[in-house]
C-alpha positions as CSV (number, residue, x, y, z in Angstrom):
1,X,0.0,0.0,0.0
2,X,1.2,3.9,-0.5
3,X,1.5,5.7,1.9
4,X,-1.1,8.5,1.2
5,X,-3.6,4.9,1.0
6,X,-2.4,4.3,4.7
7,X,-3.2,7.5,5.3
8,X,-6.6,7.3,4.1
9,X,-7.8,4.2,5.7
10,X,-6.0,5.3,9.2
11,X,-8.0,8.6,8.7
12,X,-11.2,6.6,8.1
13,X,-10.0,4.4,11.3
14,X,-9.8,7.2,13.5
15,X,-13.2,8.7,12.1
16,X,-15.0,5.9,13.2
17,X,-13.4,5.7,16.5
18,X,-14.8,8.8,17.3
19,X,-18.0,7.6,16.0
20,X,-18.2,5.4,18.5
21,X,-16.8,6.3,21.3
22,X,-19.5,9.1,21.0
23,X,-22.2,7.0,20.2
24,X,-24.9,7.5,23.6
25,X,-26.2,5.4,25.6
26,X,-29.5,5.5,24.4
27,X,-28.8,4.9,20.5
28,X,-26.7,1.8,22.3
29,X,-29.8,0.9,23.9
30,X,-32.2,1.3,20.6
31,X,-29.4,-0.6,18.5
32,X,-29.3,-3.7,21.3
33,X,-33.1,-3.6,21.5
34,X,-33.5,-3.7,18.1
35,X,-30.6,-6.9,17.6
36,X,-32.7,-8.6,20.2
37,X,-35.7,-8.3,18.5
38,X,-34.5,-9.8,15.6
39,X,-33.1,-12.3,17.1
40,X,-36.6,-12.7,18.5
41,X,-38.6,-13.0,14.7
42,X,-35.5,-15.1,13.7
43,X,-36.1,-17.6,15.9
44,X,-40.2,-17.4,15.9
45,X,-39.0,-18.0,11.6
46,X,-37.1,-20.9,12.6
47,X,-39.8,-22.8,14.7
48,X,-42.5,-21.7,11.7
49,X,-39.8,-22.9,9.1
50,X,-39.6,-26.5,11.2
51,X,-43.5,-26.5,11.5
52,X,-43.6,-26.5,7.9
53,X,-41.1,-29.2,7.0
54,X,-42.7,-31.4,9.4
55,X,-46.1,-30.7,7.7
56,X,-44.7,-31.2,4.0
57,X,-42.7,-34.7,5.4
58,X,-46.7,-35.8,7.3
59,X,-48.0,-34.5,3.9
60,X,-45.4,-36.7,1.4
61,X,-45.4,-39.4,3.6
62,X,-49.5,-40.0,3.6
63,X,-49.2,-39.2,-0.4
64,X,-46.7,-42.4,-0.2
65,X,-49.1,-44.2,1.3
66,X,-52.3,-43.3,-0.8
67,X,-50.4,-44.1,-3.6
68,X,-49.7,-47.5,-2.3
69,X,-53.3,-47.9,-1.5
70,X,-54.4,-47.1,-5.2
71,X,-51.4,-49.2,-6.9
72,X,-53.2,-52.2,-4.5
73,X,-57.1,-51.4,-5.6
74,X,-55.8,-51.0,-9.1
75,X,-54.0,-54.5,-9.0
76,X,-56.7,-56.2,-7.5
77,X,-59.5,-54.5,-10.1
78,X,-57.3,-55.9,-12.5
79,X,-57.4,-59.3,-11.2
80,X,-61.2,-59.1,-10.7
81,X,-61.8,-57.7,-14.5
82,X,-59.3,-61.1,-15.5
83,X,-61.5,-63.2,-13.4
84,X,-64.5,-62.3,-15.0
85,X,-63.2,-62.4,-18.2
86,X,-62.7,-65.8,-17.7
87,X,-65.9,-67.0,-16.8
């Protein structure tokens, strides 16, 4: 890096240094309650999310089985329609 770039960024450094070592307590206070609320809305999303999944894995796993169910009817209505055929 040049030096006028060092001098830049350590410019910028010191800038936000300031910043925050002026910051109050209050906006420290608005920025943790609002963290915590999103931590909050993440989580609630993360139990909603885990709802859902279970839901579509009840949901594909009761498909599985109605498909089984009709693949069994459809077998034995074939076997009835050979019978009579038969006769």
């Amino acid at each position: 890096m040049t030096l006028k770039t060092t001098l830049k960024m350590s410019a910028a450094a010191a800038s936000l240094a300031i910043l925050a070592g002026c910051a109050s307590t209050s906006a420290l206070e608005e920025v943790r309650t609002t963290a915590e609320s999103a931590q909050a809305d993440a989580a609630e999303a993360r139990s909603t999310a885990s709802q859902a999944l279970n839901t579509a894995k009840q949901a594909q796993r009761d498909a599985r089985a109605a498909l089984q169910m009709s693949e069994k009817n459809r077998q034995e209505m074939n076997r009835m329609f050979e019978r009579s055929m038969q006769k």
